[in-house]
C-alpha positions as CSV (number, residue, x, y, z in Angstrom):
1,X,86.7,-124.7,58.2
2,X,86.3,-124.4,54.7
3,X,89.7,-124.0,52.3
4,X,88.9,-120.5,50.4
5,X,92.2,-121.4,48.3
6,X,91.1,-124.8,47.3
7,X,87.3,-122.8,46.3
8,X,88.8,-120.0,45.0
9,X,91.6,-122.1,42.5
10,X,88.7,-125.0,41.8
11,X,86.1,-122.6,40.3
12,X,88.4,-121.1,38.4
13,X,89.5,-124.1,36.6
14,X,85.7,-124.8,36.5
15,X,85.6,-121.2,34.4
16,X,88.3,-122.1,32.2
17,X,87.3,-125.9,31.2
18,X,83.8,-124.3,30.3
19,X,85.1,-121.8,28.1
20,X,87.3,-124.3,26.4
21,X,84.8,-127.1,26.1
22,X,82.2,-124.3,24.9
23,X,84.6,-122.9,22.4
24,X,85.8,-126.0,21.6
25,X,81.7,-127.5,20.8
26,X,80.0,-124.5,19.5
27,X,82.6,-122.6,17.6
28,X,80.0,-120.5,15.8
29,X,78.7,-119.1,18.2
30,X,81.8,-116.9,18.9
31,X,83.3,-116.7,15.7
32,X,79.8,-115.9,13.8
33,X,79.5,-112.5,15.9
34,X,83.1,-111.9,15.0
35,X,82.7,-112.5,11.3
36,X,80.2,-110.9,11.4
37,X,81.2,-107.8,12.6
38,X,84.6,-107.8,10.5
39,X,82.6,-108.1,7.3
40,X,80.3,-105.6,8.2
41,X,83.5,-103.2,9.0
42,X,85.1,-104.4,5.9
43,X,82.1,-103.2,3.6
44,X,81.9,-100.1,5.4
45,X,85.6,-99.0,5.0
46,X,85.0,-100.1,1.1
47,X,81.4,-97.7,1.0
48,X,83.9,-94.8,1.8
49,X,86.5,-95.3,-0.5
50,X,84.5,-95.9,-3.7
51,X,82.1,-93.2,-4.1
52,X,80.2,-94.9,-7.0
53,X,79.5,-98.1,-4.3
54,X,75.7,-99.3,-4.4
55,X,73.4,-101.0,-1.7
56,X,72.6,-104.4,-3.2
């Protein structure tokens, strides 16, 4: 028979060591989108505060 605990606990160290080993490699690839998406909040929240505010 096959252990469904011993599956079920192995994948998800499996899930976490990727995620880890991922973050831990290619750290822009999550924190660009997150950047990203602060500055673009950022420069919106300033657009509606300063009414003289120009596009570049």
């Amino acid at each position: 028979m096959i252990d469904w605990k011993a599956v079920g606990v192995g994948s998800l160290i499996n899930a976490v060591l990727t995620i880890v080993l991922t973050i831990s490699v290619f750290p822009l690839f999550f924190l660009g989108p997150i950047i990203g998406g602060w500055w673009q909040l950022t420069l919106e929240v300033v657009k509606e505060k300063t009414p003289q505010w120009k596009e570049p």
